[in-house]
N, C-alpha and C positions, 0 to 999 in steps of 0.2 A: 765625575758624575755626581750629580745634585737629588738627592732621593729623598719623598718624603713615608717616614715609615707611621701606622697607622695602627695602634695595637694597645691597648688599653690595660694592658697584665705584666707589668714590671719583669718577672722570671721569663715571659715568652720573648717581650722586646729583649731582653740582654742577652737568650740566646741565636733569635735572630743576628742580632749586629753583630756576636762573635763570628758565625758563619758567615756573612758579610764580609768582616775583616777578611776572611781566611779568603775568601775567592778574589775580592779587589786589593787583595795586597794593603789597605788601608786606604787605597784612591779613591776616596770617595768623602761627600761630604751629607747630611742627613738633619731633616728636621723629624722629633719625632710629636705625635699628636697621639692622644689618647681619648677622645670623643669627639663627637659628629663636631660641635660647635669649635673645636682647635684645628681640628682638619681644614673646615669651610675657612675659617681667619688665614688661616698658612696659603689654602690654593685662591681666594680671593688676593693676597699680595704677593707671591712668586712662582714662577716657574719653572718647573718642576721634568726631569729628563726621566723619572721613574718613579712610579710610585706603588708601595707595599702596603697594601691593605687587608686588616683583620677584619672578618663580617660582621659579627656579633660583637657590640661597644654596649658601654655602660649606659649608654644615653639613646640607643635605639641602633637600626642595621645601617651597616656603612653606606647601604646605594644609595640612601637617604642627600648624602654628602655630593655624588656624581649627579643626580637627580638636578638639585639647586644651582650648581656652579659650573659653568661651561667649561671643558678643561680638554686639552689635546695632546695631554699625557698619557700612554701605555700604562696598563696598572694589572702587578701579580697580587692576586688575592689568595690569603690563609685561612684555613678554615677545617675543624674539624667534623665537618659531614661529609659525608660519602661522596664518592664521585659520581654518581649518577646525576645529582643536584646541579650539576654545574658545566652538563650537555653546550648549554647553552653559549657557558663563558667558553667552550672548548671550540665548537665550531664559528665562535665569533674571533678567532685567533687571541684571546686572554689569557694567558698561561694562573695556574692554581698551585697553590702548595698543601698537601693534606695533612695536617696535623694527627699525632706528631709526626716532624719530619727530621731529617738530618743531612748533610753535606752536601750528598750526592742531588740529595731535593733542590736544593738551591742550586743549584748549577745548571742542572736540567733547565729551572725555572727563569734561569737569569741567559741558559743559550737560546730558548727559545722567544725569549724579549728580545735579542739580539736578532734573531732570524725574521722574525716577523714586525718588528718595529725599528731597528737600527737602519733604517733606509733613506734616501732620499725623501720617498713621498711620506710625507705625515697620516700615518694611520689615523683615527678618531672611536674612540668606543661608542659604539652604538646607546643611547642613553634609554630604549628601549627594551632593549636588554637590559639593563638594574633593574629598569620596573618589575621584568617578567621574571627575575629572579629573587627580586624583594617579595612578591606578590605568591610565586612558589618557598619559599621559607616559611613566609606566614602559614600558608597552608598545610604545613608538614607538623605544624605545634603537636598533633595527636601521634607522629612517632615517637616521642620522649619515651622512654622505660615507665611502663606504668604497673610493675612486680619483677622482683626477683625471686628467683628459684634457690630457697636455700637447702644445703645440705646438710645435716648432723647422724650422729651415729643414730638416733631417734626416724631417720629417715628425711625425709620430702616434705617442704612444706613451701607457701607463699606468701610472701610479705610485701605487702603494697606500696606504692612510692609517698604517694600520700601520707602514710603512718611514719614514713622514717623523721626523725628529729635531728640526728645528727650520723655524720657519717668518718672515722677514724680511719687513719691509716694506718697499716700493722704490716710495713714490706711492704709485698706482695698483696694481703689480704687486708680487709677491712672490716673492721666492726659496727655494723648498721645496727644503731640506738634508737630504737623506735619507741611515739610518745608513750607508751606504758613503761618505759623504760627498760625494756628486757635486747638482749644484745644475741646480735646474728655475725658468725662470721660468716663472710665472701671473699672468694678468689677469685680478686681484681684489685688492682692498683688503684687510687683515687684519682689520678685522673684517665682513667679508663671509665671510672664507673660516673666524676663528673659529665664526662663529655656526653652521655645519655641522658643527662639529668635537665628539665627546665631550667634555664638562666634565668627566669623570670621568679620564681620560687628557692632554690638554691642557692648557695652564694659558699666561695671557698675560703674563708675569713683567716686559714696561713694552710701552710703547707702540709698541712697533715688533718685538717679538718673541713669539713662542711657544714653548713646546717642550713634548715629548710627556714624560712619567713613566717610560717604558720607558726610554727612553734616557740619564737623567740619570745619569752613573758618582758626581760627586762633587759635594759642595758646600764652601764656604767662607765664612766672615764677611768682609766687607768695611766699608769704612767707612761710615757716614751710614748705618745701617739697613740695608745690601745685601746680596747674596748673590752669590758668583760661582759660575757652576756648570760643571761639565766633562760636555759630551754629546757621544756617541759621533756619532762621522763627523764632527765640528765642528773646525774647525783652532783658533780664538779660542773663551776661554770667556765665557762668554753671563753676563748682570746683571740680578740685581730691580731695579726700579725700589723708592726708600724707601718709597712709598705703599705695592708690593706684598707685600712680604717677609711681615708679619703675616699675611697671608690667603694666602700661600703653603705659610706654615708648616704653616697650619690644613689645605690641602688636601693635604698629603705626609702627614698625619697621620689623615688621613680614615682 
């Protein structure tokens, strides 16, 4: 099987392809693309028996890519919004995977490409459906988390999305450093509390950090690939991680 996988986040594509392995025994062979413009290069010169697509890319939404290129390849798309979002991909026979996912997800997702597209007749995805599902995304910008509700022994309070500067991981909880620089703990995971957050303002610069684009004063070259950055209300300046910095770049440049 010839698959091309479509996912722009280094840590999500390698755990994809691990569960990959696990269900095709390693039968398989795989280009992977990491925005709109490597995906279109890839399905404008091969052909393709499956294709795994992330929604949300560095360089804009992936329907963008099915929109431009005529293709009659079945395609599972991931994605971590809700399933009401994706009605549409559901009763157009598109199979989805909801982030985060694991094993069981994939397999579901990979027998239902088999049931509905391993046939004789050449299904075709409706390219109608991108639009109505690009066009519903857009529309959805104003569900992003716009306060959280924090708790302390002082009681109840709310802190606005807008204010936060940067966001730590701590486990389980997180300390949201807001530009006055005064710190909130939350229980939530960081990427729990990512996946609420605008991509367009946000960015997860390594594994344990966020920070917002409003509040970045300065940046720096660092060694191995990095970036040090100076955000406001932050005492310590904050580090891309090397995987990150390229696809950082991309997105300050957005």
């Amino acid at each position: 099987m010839y698959l091309l996988i479509i996912e722009d986040e280094i840590p999500a594509f390698e755990k994809l392809r691990a569960h990959m392995n696990h269900h095709f025994n390693d039968d398989f062979t795989y280009d992977w693309a990491r925005s709109i413009t490597e995906a279109t290069h890839f399905l404008e010169t091969h052909t393709y028996d499956l294709i795994i697509s992330d929604i949300q890319l560095l360089d804009g939404v992936s329907f963008e890519i099915f929109e431009n290129v005529t293709i009659k390849t079945p395609i599972i798309f991931c994605s971590a919004y809700d399933e009401y979002l994706f009605k549409a991909f559901k009763s157009n026979g598109i199979a989805y995977i909801l982030k985060p996912y694991n094993q069981e997800d994939i397999t579901q997702a990979f027998l239902k490409y088999k049931t509905l597209f391993n046939t004789e007749k050449n299904n075709v995805p409706d390219v109608k459906v991108f639009s109505e599902i690009k066009d519903e995304i857009k529309s959805i910008s104003s569900v992003y988390k716009k306060r959280f509700v924090i708790k302390s022994k002082k009681g109840i309070h709310l802190l606005e999305t807008e204010k936060i500067a940067v966001v730590v991981a701590e486990g389980d909880f997180c300390k949201l450093i807001d530009c006055e620089g005064k710190t909130h703990l939350y229980s939530q995971n960081i990427g729990s509390i990512y996946a609420t957050l605008d991509p367009s303002k946000f960015f997860r610069i390594n594994r344990s950090q966020l920070v917002q684009l409003n509040y970045i004063l300065e940046m720096e070259n660092h060694f191995k690939n990095r970036l040090l950055l100076n955000v406001q209300g932050v005492k310590e300046k904050v580090m891309t991680s090397s995987g990150t910095t390229a696809n950082f770049r991309i997105w300050l440049d957005r």
